[in-house]
C-alpha positions, 0 to 999 in steps of 0.5 A, spaced: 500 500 500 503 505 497 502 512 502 496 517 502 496 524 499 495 529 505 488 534 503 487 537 509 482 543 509 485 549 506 479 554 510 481 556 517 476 553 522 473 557 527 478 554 533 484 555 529 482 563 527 483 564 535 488 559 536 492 564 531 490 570 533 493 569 540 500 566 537 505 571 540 511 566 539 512 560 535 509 564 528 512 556 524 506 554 527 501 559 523 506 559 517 505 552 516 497 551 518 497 557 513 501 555 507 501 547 508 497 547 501 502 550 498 508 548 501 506 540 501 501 540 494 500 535 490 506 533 485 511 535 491 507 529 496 508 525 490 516 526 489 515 525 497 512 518 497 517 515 492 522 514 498 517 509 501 516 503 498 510 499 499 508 496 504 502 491 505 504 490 514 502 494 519 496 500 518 495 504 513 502 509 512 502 516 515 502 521 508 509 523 507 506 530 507 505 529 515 511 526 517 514 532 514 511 536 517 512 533 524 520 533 522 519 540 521 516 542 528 520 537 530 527 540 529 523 547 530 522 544 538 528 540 539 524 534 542 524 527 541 520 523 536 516 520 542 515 527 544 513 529 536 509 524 536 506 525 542 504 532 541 502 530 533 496 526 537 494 532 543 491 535 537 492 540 531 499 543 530 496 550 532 493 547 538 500 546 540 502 553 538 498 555 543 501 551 549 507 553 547 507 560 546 504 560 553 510 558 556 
C-alpha cells in the first residue's frame, strides 16, 4: 500500500482563527497551518512518497506530507520523536502553538 496524499482543509476553522490570533511566539506554527497547501501540494507529496516503498504490514502509512511536517516542528522544538509524536496526537499543530507560546 503505497502512502496517502495529505488534503487537509485549506479554510481556517473557527478554533484555529483564535488559536492564531493569540500566537505571540512560535509564528512556524501559523506559517505552516497557513501555507501547508502550498508548501506540501500535490506533485511535491508525490516526489515525497517515492522514498517509501510499499508496504502491505502494519496500518495504513502516515502521508509523507505529515511526517514532514512533524520533522519540521520537530527540529523547530528540539524534542524527541516520542515527544513529536506525542504532541502530533494532543491535537492540531496550532493547538500546540498555543501551549507553547504560553510558556
Amino acid at each position: 500500500m503505497s502512502p496517502p496524499l495529505w488534503h487537509p482543509p485549506m479554510e481556517l476553522l473557527d478554533h484555529e482563527a483564535l488559536i492564531i490570533k493569540g500566537i505571540k511566539r512560535a509564528k512556524l506554527f501559523t506559517f505552516l497551518r497557513l501555507n501547508r497547501l502550498f508548501i506540501f501540494n500535490d506533485e511535491f507529496q508525490e516526489e515525497l512518497a517515492t522514498i517509501f516503498k510499499d508496504s502491505t504490514v502494519s496500518n495504513s502509512p502516515v502521508a509523507p506530507a505529515q511526517i514532514a511536517k512533524a520533522i519540521i516542528l520537530q527540529a523547530y522544538l528540539g524534542i524527541s520523536d516520542d515527544e513529536v509524536i506525542e504532541e502530533m496526537s494532543r491535537g492540531s499543530t496550532l493547538a500546540v502553538s498555543s501551549r507553547l507560546s504560553q510558556l
